[in-house]
ROROZA-36786 format. One line per field, with one value per residue: chain; residue number from 0; y, x, z of N, C-alpha, C, O in turn. Coordinates in steps of 0.1 Angstrom, whole numbers. Example, Ala and Ser with C-alpha at 12.3 -4.5 7.8 and 13.67 -1.06 7.14 Angstrom:
cadena: [A:A]
num: [0:1]
n.Y: [-57:-22]
n.X: [132:128]
n.Z: [78:71]
ca.Y: [-45:-11]
ca.X: [123:137]
ca.Z: [78:71]
c.Y: [-33:0]
c.X: [132:129]
c.Z: [78:79]
o.Y: [-33:11]
o.X: [142:134]
o.Z: [85:80]
***
This chain:
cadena: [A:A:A:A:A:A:A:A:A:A:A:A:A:A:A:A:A:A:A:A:A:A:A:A:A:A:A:A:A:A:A:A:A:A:A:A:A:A:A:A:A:A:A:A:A:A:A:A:A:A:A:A:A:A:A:A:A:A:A:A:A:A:A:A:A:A:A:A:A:A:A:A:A:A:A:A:A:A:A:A:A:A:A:A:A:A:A:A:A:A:A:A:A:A:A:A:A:A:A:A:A:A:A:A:A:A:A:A:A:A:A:A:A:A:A:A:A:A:A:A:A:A:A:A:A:A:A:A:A:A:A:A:A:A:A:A:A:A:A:A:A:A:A:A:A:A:A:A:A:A:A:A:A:A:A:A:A:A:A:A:A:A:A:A:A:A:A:A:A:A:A:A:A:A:A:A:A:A:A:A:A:A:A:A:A:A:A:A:A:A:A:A:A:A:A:A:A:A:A:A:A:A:A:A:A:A:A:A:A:A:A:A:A:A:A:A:A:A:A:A:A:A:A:A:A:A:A:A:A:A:A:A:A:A:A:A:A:A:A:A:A:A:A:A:A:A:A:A:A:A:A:A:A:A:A:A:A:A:A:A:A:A:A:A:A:A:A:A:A:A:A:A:A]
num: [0:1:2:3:4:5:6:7:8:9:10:11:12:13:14:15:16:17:18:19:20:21:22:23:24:25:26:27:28:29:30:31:32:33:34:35:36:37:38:39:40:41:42:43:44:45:46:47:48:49:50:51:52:53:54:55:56:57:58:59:60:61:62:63:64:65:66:67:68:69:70:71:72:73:74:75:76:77:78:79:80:81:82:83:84:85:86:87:88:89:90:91:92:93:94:95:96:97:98:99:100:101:102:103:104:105:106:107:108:109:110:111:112:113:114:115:116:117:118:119:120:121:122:123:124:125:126:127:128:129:130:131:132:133:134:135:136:137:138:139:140:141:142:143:144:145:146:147:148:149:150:151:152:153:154:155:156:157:158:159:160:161:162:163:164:165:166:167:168:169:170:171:172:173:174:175:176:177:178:179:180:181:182:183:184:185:186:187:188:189:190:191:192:193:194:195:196:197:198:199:200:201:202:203:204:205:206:207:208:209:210:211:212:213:214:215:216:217:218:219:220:221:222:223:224:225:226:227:228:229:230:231:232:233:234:235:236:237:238:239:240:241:242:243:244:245:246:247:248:249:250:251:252:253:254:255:256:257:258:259:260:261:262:263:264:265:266:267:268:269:270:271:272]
n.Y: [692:670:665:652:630:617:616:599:576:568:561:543:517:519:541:521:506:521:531:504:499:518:514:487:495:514:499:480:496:498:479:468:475:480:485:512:531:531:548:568:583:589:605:623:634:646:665:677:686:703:725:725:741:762:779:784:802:824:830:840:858:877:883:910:923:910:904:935:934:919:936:960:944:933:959:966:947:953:983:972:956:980:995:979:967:955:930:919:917:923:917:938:954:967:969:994:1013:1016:1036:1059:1064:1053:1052:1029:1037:1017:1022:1021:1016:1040:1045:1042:1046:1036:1034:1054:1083:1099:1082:1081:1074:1074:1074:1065:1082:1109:1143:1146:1121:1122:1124:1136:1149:1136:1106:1078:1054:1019:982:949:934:955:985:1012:1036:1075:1100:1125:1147:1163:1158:1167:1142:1124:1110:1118:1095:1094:1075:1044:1041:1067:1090:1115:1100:1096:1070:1063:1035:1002:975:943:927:943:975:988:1018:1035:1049:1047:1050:1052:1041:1047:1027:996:984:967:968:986:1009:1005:1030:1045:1024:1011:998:982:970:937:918:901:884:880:891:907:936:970:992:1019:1036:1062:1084:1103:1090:1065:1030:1015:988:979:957:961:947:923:919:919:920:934:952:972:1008:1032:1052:1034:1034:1027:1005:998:988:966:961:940:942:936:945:940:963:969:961:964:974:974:995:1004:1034:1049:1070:1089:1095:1110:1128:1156:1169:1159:1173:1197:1201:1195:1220:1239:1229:1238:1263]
n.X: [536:532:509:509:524:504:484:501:505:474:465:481:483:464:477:501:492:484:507:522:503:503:537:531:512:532:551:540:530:554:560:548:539:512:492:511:508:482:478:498:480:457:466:477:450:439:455:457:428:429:445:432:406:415:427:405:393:410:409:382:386:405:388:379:404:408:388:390:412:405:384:401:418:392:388:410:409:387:394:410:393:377:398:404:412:393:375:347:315:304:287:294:316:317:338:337:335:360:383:381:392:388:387:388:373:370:345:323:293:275:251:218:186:154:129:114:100:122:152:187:221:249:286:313:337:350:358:385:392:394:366:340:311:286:299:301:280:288:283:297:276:260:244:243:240:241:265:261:264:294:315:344:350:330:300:270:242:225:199:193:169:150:128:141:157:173:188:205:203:203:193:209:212:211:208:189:184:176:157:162:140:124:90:85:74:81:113:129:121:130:117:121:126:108:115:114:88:88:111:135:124:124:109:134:155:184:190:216:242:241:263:261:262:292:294:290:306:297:277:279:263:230:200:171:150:117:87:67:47:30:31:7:2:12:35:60:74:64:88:89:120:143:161:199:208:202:188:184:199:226:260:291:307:321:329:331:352:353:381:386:364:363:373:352:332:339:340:320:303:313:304:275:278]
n.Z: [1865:1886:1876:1850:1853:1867:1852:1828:1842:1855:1827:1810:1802:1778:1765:1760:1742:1724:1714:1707:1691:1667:1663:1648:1628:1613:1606:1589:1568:1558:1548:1531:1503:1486:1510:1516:1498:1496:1521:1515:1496:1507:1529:1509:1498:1521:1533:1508:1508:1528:1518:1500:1511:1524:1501:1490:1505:1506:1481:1478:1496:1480:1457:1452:1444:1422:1400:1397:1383:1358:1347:1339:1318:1299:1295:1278:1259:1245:1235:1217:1194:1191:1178:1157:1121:1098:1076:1085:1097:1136:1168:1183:1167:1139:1108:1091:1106:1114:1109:1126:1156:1185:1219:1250:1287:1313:1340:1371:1383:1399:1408:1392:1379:1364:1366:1364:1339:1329:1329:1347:1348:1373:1373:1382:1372:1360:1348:1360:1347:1322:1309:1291:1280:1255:1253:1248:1262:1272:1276:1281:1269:1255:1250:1268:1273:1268:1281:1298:1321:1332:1362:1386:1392:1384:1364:1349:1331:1301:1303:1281:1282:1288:1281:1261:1251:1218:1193:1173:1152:1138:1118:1120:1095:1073:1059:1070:1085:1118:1146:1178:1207:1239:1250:1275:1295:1298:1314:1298:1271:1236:1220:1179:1154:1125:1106:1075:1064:1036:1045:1054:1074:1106:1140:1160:1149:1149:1167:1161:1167:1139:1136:1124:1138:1155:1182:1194:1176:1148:1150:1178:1200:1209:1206:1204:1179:1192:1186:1158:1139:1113:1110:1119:1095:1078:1064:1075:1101:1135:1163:1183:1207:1224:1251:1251:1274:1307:1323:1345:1364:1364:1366:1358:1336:1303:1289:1261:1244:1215:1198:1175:1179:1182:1160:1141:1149:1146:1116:1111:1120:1101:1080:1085:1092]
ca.Y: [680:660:661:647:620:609:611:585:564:565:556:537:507:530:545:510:500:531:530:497:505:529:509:480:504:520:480:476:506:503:465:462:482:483:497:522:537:538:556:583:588:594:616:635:634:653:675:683:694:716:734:737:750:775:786:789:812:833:837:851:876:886:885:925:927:898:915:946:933:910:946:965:938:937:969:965:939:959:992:965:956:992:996:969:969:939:934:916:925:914:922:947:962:971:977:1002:1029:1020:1051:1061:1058:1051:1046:1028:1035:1013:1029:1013:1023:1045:1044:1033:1044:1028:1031:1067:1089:1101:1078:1082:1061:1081:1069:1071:1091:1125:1151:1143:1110:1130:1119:1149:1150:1128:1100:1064:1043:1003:973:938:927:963:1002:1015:1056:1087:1108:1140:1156:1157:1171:1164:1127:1116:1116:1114:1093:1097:1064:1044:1041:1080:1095:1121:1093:1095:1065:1060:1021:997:960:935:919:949:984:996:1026:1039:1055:1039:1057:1042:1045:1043:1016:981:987:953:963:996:1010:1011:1035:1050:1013:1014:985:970:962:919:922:891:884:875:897:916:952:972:1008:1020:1042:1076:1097:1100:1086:1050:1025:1013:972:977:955:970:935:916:917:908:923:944:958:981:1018:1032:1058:1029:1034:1025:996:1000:974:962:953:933:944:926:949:937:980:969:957:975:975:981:996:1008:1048:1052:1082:1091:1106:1120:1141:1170:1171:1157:1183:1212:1200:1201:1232:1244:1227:1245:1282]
ca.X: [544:527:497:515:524:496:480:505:500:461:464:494:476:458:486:508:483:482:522:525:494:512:546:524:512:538:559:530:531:568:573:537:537:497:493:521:502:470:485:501:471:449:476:475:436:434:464:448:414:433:450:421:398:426:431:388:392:421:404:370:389:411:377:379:413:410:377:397:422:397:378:409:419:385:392:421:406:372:396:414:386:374:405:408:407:391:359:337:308:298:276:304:323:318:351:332:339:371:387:378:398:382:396:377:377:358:337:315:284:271:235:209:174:152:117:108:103:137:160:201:231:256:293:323:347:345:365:398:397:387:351:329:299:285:305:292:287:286:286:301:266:253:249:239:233:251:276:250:272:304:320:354:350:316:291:258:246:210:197:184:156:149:121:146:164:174:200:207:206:208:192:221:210:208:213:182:180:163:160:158:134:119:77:86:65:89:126:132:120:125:113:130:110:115:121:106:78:92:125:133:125:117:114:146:166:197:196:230:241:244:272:264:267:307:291:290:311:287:278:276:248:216:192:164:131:106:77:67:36:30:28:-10:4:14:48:70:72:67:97:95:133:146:175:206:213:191:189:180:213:242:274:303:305:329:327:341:356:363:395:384:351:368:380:343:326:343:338:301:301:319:292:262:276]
ca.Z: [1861:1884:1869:1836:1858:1870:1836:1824:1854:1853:1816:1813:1796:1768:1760:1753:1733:1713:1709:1699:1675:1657:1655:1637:1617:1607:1602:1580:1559:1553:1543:1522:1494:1484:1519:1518:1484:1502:1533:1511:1491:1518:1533:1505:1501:1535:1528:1492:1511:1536:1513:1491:1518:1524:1490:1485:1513:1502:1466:1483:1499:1465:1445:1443:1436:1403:1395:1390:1371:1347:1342:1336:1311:1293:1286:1272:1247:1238:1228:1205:1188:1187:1169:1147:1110:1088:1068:1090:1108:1146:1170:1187:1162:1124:1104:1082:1113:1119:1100:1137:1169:1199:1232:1262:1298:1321:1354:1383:1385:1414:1406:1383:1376:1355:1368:1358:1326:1330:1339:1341:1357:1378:1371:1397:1364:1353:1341:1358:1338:1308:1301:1285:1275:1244:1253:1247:1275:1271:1288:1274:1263:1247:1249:1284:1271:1268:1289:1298:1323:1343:1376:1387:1398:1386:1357:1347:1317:1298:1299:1272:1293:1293:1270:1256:1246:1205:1194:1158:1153:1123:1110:1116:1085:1064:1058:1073:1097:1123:1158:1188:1212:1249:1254:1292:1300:1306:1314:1291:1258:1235:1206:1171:1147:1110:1097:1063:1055:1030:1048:1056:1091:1114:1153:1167:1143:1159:1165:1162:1160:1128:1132:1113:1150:1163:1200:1186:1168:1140:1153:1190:1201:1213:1214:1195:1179:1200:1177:1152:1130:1107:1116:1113:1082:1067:1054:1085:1113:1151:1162:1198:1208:1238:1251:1254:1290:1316:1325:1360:1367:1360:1384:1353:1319:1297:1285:1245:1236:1196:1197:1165:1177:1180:1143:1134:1152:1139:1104:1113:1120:1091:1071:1093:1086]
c.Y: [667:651:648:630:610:605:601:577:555:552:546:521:510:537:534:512:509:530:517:492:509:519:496:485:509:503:477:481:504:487:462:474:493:493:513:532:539:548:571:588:595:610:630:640:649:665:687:691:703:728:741:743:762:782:793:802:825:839:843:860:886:889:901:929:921:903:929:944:927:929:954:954:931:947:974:961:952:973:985:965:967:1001:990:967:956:945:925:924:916:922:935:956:963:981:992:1015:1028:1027:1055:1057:1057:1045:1042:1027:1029:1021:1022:1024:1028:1042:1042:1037:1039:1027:1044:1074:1093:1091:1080:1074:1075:1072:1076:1074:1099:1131:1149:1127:1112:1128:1132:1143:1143:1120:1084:1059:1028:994:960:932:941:979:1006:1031:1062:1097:1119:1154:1151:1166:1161:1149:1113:1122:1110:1108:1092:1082:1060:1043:1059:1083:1102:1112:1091:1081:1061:1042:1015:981:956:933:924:960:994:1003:1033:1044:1047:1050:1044:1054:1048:1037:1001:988:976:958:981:997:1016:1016:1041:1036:1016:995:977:965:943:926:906:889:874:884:904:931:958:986:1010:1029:1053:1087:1091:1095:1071:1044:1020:996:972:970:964:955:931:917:913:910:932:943:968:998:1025:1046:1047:1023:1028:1009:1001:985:976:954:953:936:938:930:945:954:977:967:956:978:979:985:1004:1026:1048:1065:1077:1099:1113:1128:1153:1177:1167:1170:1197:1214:1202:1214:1239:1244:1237:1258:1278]
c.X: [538:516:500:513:516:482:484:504:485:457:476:490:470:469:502:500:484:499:523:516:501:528:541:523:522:545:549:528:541:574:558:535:522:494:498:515:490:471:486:491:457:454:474:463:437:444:457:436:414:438:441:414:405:424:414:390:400:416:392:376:397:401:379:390:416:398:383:409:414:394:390:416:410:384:398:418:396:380:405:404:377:383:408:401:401:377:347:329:309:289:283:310:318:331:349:336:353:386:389:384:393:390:385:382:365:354:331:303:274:254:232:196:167:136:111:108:114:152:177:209:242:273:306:339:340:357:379:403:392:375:349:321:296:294:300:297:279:283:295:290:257:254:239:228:247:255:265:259:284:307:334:356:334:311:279:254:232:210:193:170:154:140:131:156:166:186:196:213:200:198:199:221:207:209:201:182:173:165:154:155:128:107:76:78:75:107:138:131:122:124:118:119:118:120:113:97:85:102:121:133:116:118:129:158:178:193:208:230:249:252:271:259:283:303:295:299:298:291:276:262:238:203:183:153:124:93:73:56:38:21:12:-9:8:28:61:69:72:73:97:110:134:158:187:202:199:196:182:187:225:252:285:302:317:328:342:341:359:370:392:374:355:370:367:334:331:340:328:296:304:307:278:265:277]
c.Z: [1868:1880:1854:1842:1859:1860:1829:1830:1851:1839:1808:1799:1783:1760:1756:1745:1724:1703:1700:1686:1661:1655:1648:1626:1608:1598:1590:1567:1550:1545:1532:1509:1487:1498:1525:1505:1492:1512:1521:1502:1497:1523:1524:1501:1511:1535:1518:1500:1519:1529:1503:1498:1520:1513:1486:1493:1511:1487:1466:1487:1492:1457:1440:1432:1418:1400:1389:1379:1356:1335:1333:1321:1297:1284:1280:1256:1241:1230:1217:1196:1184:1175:1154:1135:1103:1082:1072:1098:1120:1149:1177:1183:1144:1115:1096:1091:1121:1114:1116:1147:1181:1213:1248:1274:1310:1337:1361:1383:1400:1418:1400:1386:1365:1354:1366:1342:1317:1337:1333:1351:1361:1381:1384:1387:1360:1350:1344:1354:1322:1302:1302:1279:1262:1241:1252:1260:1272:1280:1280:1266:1254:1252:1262:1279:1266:1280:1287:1307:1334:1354:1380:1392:1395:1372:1356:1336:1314:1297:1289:1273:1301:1274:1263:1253:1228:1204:1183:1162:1139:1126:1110:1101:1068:1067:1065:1083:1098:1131:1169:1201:1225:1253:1269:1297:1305:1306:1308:1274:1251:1226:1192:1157:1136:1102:1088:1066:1045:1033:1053:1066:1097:1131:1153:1159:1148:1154:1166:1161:1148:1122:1124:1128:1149:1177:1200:1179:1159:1148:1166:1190:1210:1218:1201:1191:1187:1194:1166:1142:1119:1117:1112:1102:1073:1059:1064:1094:1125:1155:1177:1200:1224:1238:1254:1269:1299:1323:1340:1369:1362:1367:1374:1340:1316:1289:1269:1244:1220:1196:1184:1162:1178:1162:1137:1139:1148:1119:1103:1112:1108:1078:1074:1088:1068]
o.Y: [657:639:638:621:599:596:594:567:543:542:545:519:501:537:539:523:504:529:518:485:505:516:493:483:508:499:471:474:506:484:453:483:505:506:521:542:550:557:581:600:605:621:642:652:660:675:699:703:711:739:753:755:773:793:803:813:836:850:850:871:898:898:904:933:925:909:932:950:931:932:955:961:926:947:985:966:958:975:992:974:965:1009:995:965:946:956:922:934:905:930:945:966:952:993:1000:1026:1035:1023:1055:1045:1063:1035:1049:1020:1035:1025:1010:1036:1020:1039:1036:1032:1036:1021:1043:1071:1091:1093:1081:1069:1084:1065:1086:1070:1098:1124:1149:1122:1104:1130:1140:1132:1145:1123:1083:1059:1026:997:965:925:937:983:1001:1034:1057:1100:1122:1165:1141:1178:1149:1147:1103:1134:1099:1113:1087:1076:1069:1045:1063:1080:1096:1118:1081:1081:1055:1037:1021:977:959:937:918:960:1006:996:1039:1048:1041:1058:1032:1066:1052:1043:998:996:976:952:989:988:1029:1010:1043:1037:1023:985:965:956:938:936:902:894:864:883:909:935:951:993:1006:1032:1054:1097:1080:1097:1067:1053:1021:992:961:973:974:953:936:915:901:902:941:932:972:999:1021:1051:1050:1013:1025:1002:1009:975:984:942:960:935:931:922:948:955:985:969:948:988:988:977:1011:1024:1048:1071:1066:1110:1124:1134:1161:1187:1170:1177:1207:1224:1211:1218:1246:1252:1243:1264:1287]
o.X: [537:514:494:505:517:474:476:499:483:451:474:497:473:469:513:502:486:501:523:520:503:530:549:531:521:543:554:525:540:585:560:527:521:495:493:522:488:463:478:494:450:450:470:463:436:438:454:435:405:435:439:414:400:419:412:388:396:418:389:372:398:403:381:390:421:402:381:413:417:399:388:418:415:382:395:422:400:375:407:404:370:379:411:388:409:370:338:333:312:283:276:311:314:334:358:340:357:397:401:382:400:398:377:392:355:363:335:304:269:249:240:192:174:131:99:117:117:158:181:204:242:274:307:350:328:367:387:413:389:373:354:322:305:300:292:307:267:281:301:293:248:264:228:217:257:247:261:260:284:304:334:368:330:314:276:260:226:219:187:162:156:142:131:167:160:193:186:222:193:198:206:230:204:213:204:181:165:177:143:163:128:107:65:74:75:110:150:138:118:128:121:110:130:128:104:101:86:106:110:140:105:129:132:170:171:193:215:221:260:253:280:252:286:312:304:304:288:302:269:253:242:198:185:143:123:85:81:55:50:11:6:-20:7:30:72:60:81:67:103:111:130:166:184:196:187:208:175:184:231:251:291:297:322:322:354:331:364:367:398:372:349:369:368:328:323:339:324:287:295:303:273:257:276]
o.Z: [1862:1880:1850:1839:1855:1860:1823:1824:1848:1839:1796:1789:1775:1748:1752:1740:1713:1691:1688:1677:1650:1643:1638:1617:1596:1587:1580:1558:1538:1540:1525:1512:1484:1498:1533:1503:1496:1510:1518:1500:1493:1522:1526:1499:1506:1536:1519:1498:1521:1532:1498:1495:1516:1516:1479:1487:1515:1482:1456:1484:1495:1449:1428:1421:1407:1389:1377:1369:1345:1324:1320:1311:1287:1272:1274:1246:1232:1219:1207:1188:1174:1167:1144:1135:1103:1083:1064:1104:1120:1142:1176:1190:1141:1115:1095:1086:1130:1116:1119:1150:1188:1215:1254:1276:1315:1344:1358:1382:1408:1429:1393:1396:1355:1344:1368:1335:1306:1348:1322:1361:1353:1391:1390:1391:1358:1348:1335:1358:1313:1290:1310:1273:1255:1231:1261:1266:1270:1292:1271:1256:1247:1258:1264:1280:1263:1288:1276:1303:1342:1355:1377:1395:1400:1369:1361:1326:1323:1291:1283:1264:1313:1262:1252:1251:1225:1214:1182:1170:1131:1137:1100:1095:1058:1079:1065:1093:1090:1131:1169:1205:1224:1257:1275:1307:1317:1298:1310:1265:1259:1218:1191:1152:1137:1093:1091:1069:1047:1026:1055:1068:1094:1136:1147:1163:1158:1142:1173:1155:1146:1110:1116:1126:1145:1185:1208:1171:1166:1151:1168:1183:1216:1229:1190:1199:1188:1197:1169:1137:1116:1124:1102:1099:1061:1051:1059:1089:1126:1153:1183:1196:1233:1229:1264:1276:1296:1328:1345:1381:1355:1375:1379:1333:1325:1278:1267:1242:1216:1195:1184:1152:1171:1156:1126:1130:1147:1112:1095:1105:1104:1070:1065:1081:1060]
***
């Protein structure tokens, strides 16, 4: 206490000065109007930039939880549109397969190859979220692969970026199909083959799947011309396509079930014997 003391003492002078500062101030604030508007604007200036730094800081450390909800809400939309009937095309959906029910559940991705002959993505659902085997797996911008196998908490998915890769895909712009196959050479471009020669075909054209597997909605995108020739028989094109998916970077995707493969595959069979 006596420190205090002799703190006011010492400074005694400094501290008028500061008092009758502040009641100026304040006398000043309260009888001039322009000043008393600049005051509380400021005030709230500095206020405003406290609470925004606050709130920047509080929405970095929710990012997962509003990330999970966006995701979870994505997926909400993408099985609408998987559902939904009309007569347009996009690059997403095609009404032509929606006879077909599809239901989507989004995953995180555990892993990611991309730099070998074989490559496949390792997903953190499996069987006790019902994924099996020949299940489409997406992303928001195009088609990742196929569901190869599962274990109680995890699956594996053939990439499209995997030589044994087959995927039935379509000509936005036209009825033409073909197979979409990867030379394993760039992990950017793959190759769509069986187009006929005389189809319209130009760079930049949209690739899509063409819907005649149950793995697929017909329209999902897939990506774009980037070249094409004639095959050296003659009768075909070799179509270099760009992919929408940058397959180098992959963190979430969506896995499509057809609630109605079961009831398509048994009919298959029926036909086969």
């Amino acid at each position: 206490m006596q420190q205090i003391f002799n703190f006011v003492i010492r400074n005694k002078t400094f501290l008028l000065f500061l008092l009758l500062f502040g009641i100026a101030l304040s006398l000043t604030i309260q009888s001039h109007s322009y000043h008393r508007s600049k005051f509380i604007n400021s005030a709230n200036s500095i206020t405003g930039g406290v609470y925004g730094a606050f709130s920047g800081i509080d929405q970095y450390f929710s990012l997962k939880s509003q990330n999970a909800l966006l995701l979870e809400e994505n997926n909400k939309l993408r099985s609408q549109i998987f559902n939904y009937s009309n007569e347009t095309d996009s690059i997403l959906i095609d009404s032509s397969f929606s006879k077909q029910k599809f239901r989507s559940i989004p995953a995180k991705v555990y892993s990611n190859s991309y730099s070998r002959p074989k490559n496949y993505l390792t997903l953190n659902k499996g069987k006790r979220d019902s994924i099996k085997q020949d299940f489409g797996v997406i992303t928001s911008k195009g088609i990742v692969g196929i569901i190869d196998n599962t274990s109680n908490g995890y699956s594996t998915v053939l990439s499209i970026l995997n030589e044994n890769s087959a995927i039935n895909a379509q000509l936005k712009s036209s009825n033409q199909i073909g197979s979409l196959r990867w030379n394993t050479i760039s992990p950017y471009i793959v190759q769509l083959e069986d187009i006929s020669k005389f189809a319209n075909i130009a760079i930049g054209d949209t690739i899509i799947t063409g819907g005649q597997s149950s793995i697929f909605p017909k329209g999902i995108g897939i990506g774009t011309i980037a070249s094409f020739e004639e095959n050296t028989n003659g009768d075909t094109y070799n179509i270099e396509v760009k992919l929408f998916n940058d397959m180098t970077n992959i963190g979430h995707v969506f896995i499509i079930e057809n609630l109605d493969i079961e009831e398509i595959k048994t009919l298959e069979q029926n036909n086969d014997e």
